[in-house]
Every structure is written in structure tokens, then in C-alpha cells.
VEXROVEX-558067 format. One line per 3 residues: for each residue x negated, z, y of N, C-alpha, C. Coordinates in steps of 0.02 Angstrom, whole numbers, plus 32768, in hexadecimal, padded with zeros to 4 digits. Atoms other than C-alpha are relative to their C-alpha. Layout:
X Z Y X Z Y X Z Y ~ ... $
//
This chain:
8000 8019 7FBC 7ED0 7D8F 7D48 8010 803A 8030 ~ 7FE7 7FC4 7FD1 7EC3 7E17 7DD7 8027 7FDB 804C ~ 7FC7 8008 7FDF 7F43 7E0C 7E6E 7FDC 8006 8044 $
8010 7FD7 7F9C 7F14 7E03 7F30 8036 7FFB 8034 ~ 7FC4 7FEC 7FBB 7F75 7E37 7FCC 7FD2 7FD5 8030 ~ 8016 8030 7FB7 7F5B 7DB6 805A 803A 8009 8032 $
7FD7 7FF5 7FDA 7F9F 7DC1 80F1 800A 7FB7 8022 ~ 7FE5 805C 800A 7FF4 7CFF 8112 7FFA 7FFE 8057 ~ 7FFD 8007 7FBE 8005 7D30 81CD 7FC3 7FFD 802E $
8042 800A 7FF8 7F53 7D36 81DB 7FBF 7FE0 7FE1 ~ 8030 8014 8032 7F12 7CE1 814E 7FC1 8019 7FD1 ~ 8052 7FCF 801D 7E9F 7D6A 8117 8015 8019 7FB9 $
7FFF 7FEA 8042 7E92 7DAF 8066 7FF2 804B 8015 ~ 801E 7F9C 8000 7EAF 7E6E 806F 7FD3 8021 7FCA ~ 801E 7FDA 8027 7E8D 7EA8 7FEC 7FE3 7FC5 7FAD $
8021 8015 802D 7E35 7E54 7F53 8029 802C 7FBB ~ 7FF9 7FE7 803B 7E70 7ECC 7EC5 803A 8028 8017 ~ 7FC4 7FDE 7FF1 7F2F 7EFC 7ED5 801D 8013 7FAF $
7FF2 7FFC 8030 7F66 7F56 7E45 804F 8009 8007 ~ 7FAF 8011 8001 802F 7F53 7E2A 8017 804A 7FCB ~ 7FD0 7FB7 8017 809F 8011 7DF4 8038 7FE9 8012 $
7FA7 8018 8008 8141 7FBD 7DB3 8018 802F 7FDE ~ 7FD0 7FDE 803F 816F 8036 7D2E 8001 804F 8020 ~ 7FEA 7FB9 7FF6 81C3 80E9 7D48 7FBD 802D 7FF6 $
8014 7FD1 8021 812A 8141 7CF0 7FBB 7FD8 8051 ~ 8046 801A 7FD2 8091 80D5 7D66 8018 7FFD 8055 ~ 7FD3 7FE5 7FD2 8104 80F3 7E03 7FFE 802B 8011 $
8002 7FA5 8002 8114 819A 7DF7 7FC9 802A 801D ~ 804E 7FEF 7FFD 8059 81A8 7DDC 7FF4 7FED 803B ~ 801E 8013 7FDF 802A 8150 7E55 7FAD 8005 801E $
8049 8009 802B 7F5F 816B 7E85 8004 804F 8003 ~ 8016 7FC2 8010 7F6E 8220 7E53 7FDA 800E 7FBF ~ 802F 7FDF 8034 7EF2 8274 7DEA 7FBA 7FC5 8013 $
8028 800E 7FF3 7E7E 81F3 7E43 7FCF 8013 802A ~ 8012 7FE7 7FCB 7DDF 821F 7E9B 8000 7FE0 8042 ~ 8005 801B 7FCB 7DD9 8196 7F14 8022 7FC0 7FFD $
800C 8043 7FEE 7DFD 80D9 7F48 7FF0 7FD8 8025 ~ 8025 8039 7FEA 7D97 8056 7F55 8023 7FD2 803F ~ 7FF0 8034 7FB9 7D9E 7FE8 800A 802A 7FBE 7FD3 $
7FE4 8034 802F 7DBC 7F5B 7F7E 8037 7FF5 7FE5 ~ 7FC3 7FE6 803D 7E57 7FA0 7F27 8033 8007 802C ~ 7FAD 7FD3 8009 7F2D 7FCB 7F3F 8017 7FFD 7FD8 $
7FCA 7FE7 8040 7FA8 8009 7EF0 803D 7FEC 8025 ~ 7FBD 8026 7FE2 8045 7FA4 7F0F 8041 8023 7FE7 ~ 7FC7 7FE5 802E 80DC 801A 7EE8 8056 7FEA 8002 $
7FAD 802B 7FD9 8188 7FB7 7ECC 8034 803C 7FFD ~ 7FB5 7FD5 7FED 823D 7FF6 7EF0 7FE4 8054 8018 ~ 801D 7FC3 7FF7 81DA 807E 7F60 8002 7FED 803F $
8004 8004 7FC3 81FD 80BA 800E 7FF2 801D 8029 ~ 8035 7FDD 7FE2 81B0 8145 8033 7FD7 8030 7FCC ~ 8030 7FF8 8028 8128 81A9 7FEA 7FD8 803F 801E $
801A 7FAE 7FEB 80CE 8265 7FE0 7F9C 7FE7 7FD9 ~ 803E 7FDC 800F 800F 8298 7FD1 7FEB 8031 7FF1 ~ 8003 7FD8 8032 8025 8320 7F7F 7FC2 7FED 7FCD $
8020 8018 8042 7F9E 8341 7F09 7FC0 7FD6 800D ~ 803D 803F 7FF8 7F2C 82B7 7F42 7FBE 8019 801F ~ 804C 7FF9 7FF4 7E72 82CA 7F57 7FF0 7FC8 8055 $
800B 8018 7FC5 7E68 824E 7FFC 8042 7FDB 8010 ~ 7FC7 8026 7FCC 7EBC 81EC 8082 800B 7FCA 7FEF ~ 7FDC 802B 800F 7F1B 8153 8077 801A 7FCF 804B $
7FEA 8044 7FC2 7F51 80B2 80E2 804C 7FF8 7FDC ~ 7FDB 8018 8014 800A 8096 80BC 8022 7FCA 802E ~ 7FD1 803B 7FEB 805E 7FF0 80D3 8047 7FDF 7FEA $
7FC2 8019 801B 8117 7FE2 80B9 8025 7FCB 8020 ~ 7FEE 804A 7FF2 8171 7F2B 80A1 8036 7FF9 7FD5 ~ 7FCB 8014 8018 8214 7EDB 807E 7FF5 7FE7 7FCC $
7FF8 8023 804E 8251 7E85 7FD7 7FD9 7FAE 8010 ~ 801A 802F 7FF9 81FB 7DF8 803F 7FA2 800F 801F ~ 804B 7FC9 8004 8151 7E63 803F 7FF1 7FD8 806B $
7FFD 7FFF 7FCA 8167 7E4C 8103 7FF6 803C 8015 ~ 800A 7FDE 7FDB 8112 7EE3 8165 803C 8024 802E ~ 7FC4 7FE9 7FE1 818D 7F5B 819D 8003 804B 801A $
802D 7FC1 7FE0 8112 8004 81BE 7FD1 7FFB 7FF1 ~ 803D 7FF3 8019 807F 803F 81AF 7FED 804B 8027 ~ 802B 7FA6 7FF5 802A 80ED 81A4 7FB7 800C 7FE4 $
8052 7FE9 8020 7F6C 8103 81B1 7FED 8047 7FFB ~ 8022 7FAC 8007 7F09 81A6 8173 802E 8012 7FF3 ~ 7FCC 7FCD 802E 7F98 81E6 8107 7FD2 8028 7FE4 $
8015 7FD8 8022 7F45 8281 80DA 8016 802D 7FC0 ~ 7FEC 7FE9 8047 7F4D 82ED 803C 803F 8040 800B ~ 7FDA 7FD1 7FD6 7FE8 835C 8041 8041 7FE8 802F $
7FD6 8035 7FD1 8057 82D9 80A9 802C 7FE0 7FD8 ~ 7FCE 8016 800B 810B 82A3 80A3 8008 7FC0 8030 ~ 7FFC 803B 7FD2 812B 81ED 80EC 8051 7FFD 7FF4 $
7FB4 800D 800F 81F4 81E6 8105 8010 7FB9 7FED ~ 7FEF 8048 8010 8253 8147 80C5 7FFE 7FDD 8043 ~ 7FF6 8038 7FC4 8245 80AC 8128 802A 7FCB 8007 $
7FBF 802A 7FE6 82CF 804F 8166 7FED 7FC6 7FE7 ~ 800F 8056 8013 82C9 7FA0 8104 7FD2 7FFA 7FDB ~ 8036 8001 800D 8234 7FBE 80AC 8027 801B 7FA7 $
7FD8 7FF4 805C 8247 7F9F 7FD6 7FCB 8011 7FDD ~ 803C 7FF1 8021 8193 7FC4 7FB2 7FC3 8015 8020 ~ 8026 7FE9 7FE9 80F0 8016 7FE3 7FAB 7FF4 7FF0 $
8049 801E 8006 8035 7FC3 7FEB 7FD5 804A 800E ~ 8044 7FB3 8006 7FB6 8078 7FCE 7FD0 7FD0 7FF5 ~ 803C 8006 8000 7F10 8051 8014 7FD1 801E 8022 $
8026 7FE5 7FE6 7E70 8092 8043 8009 8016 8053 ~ 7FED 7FFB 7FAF 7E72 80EC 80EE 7FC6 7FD5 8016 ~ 8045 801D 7FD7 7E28 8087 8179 801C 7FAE 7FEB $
7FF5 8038 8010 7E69 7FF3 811F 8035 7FD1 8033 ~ 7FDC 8027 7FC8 7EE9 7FC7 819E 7FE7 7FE5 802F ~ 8009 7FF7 7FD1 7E92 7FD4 822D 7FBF 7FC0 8001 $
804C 8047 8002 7DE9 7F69 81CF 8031 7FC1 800E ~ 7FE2 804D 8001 7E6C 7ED7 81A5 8033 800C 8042 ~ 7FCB 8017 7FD2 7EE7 7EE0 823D 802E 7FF6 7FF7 $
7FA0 801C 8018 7F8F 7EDD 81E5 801A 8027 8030 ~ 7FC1 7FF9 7FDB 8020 7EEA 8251 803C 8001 7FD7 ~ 7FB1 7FE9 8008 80DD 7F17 8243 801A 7FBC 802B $
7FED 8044 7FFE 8125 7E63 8239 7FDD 7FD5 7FCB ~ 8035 8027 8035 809D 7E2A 81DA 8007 7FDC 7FB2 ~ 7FF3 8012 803E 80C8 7DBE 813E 7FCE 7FF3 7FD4 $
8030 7FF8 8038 806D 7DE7 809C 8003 7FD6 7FC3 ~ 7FE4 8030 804F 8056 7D7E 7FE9 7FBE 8013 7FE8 ~ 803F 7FE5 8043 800A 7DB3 7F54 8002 7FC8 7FD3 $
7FF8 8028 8018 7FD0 7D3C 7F03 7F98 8008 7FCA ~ 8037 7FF6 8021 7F29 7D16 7E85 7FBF 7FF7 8021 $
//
């Protein structure tokens, strides 16, 4: 069963294919050593509050959200090479395609659910 990110405050389905980096070792990784990602795809990283590009082959949409996956920043066009400092309140970090914010319209307030 794959996982999608909807956004409840808008009723829209973000993303279709959310993949989940719970463990120390898929965390870590995060999408390095990848060449790209798909409009279709994130990478949901828990107990994570901020986040480097180091290393990375392209840009990035980040969306960081409380333990109640409630919207609490957001940073479009994270390029390769880039440090995002911690964010105040924020327990985890939604990595997605750049551009992806801006197609779906998520906001900072915005309440999220992942669901099937």
C-alpha cells in the first residue's frame, strides 16, 4: 500500500507517492545519490528539523510540520549545496520536487494527513 500527502485544509492530494525515512540509516540518506524526483513523489523525513543539500544533484521544495504534520515553513528551490537552519516547532520534513509548492499552494498553517 503506497502513502499520500493531502493537504485537509484544501482538500487536495499533494502528492500521490510519499515515501517515509524513519530509520537512522534511510534518514541520513535521505534522496542522496539520487538523480532526480519525480512531480509524483516525497520523502517524508521524521524527527527532522532542518536539512543540507550537500551533495545533491537538484533542487528541492521543503515543507516542515509539527508532530501534528501542521505546516510550520516552507522553503522553495532549495538548491544543491544548501543549509536550511532548524525550524522552530517543526518535528519533521516533507522533500519534494521544486515547483511543487507553488503547483499545489501549500501554506504555513496548512494541515496535512497522510493517509492511503
Amino acid at each position: 500500500m503506497m502513502a499520500a500527502l493531502i493537504n485537509k485544509t484544501t482538500n487536495q492530494t499533494l502528492i500521490p507517492d510519499l515515501k517515509v525515512a524513519k530509520t537512522f540509516w534511510s534518514r541520513g540518506k535521505g534522496l542522496l545519490g539520487r538523480a532526480s524526483l519525480p512531480g509524483e513523489e516525497a520523502l517524508w523525513i521524521l524527527r527532522c528539523n532542518s536539512i543540507h543539500t550537500f551533495f545533491m544533484q537538484f533542487p528541492i521544495d521543503c515543507v516542515f510540520v509539527d508532530k501534528n504534520l501542521k505546516v510550520k515553513a516552507i522553503y522553495e528551490d532549495v538548491r544543491p549545496g544548501r543549509l536550511v537552519f532548524p525550524v522552530w516547532g517543526a518535528s519533521s520534513v516533507i522533500e519534494m520536487a521544486a515547483g511543487t509548492v507553488s503547483k499545489t499552494k501549500v501554506s504555513v498553517g496548512d494541515q496535512l494527513y497522510v493517509g492511503a
